[in-house]
C-alpha positions as CSV (number, residue, x, y, z in Angstrom):
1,X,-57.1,-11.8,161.0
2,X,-54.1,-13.8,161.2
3,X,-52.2,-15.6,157.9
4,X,-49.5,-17.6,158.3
5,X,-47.3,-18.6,155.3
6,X,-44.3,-20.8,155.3
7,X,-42.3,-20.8,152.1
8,X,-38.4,-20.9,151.5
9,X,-37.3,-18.3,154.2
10,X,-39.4,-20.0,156.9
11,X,-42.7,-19.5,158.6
12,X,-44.3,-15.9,157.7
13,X,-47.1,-14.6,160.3
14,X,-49.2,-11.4,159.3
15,X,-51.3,-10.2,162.0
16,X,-52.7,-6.9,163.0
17,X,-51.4,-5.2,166.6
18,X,-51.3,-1.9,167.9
19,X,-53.2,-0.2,165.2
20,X,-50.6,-1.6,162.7
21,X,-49.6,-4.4,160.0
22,X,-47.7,-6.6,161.7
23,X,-45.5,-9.5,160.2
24,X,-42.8,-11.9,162.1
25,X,-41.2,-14.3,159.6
26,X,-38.9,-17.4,161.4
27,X,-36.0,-18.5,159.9
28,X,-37.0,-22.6,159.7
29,X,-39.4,-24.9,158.6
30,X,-40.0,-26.9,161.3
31,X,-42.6,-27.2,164.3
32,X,-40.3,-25.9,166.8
33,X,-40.1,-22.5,164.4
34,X,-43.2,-22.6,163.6
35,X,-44.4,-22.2,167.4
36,X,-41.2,-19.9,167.7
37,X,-43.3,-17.4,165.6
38,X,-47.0,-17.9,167.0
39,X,-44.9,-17.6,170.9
40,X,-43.6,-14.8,169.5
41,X,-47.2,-12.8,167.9
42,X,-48.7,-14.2,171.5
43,X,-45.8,-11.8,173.1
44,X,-46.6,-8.9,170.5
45,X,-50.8,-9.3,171.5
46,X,-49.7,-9.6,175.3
47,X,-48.1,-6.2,175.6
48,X,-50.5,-4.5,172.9
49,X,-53.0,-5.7,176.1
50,X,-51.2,-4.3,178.5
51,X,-50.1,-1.0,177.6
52,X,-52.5,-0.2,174.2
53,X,-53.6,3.3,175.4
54,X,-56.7,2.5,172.8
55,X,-58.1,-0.6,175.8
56,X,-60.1,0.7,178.4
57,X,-58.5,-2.3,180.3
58,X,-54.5,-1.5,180.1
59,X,-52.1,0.0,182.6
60,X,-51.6,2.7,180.5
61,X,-55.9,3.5,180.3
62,X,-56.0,2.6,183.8
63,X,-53.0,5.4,184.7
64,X,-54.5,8.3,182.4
65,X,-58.4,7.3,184.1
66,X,-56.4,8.1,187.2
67,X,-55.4,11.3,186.0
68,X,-52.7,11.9,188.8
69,X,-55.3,11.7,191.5
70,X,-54.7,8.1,192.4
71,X,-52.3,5.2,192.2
72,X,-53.0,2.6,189.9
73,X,-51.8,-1.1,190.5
74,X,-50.6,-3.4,187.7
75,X,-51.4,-6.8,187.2
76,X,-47.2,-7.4,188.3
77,X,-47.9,-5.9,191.2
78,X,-46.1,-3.0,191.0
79,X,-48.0,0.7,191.8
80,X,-47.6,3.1,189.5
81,X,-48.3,6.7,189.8
């Protein structure tokens, strides 16, 4: 669940990633801050995608699967051993 606040400081976001309690507050009060700090918790939900070891679907999931006996090859392009 996602609950986004603005008050005096700016625009709070609290959100949950990577088995944690996350929060990103933005200095302003303005539309371009306020999509600063939902760009920013997209970024934070992107990378908890891509390298969560908890996601059967991540590079990192994919890798240990592979257990040293095969390449694996990211969604970048890059093979990883």
């Amino acid at each position: 669940m996602t609950t986004t606040r603005l008050d005096h400081d700016g625009w709070h976001l609290r959100f949950a990633a990577m088995a944690s309690d996350c929060e990103i507050v933005v200095a302003g009060q303005d539309a371009p801050a306020h999509q600063a700090a939902h760009a920013a918790m997209a970024e934070v939900r992107r990378i908890e995608a891509r390298y969560s070891r908890y996601r059967k679907d991540s590079v990192v999931s994919r890798i240990n699967a592979a257990a040293g006996t095969d390449t694996v090859q990211s969604s970048d392009g890059y093979t990883l051993a």
